[in-house]
C-alpha positions in Angstrom: 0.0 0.0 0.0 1.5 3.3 -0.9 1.6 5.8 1.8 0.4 9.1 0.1 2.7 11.2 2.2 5.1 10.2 -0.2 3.8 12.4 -3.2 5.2 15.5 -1.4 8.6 14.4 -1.7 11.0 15.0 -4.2 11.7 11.2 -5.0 12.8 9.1 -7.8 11.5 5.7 -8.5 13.9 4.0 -6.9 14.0 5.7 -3.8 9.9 5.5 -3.6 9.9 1.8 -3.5 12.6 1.9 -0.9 10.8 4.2 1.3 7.5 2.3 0.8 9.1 -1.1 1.4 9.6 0.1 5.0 5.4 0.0 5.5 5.2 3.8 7.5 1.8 5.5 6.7 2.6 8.5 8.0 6.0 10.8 7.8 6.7 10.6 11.8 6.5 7.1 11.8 9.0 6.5 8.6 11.2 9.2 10.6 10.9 7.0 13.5 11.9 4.3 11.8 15.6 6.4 10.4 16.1 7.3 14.0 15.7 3.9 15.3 18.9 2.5 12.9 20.2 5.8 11.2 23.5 3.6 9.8 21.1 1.1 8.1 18.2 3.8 6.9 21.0 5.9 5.5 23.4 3.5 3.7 19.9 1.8 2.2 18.7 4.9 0.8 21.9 7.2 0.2 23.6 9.2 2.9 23.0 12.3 0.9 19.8 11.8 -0.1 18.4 10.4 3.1 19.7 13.5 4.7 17.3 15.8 2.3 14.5 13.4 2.4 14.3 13.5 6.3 14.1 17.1 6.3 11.4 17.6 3.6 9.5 14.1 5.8 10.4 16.7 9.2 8.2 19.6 7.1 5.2 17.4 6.8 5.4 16.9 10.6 3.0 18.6 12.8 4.9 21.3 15.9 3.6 18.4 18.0 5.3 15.9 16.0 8.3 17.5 15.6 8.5 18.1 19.2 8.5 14.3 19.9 10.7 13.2 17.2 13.6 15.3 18.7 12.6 14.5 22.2 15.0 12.2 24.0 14.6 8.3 23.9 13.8 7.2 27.2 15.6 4.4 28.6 15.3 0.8 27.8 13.9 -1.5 29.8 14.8 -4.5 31.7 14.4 -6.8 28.7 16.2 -4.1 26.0 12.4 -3.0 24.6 11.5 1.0 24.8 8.4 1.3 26.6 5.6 4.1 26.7 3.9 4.5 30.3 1.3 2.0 30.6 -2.5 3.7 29.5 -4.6 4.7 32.2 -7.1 2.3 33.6 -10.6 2.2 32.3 -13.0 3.2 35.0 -15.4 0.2 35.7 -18.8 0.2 35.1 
């Protein structure tokens, strides 16, 4: 499924079907996905062009979104696996 985020971008063929072979919908979570193994998302794409691409995927973000992406990771857990805070407990009814 292509991710229509991806008709903003400046890309060429190639580089489309290597961004959509990731599977991000949306431009934070394919930004995610560069921060998470920068090395790996860079050398598969081009180190230059992965660096331009990131900043036109960093326009499409929202101030909210940006704000998160450069917030700091928080620290791994016992087992090695990021974790959110747990959701609040539904009230019972």
């Amino acid at each position: 499924m292509a991710a229509d985020f991806l008709n903003a971008l400046s890309l060429s063929a190639d580089e489309r079907a290597k961004l959509e072979s990731f599977g991000a919908r949306t431009p934070m979570a394919l930004l995610s996905i560069r921060r998470a193994s920068p090395e790996a998302f860079d050398r598969h794409i081009g180190i230059e062009r992965a660096a331009i691409i990131a900043h036109e995927l960093e326009l499409l973000l929202s101030d909210d979104e940006r704000k998160r992406l450069h917030a700091p990771l928080r620290p791994p857990g016992p087992m090695g696996a990021r974790l959110e805070p747990p959701p609040a407990p539904k009230p019972w009814r």
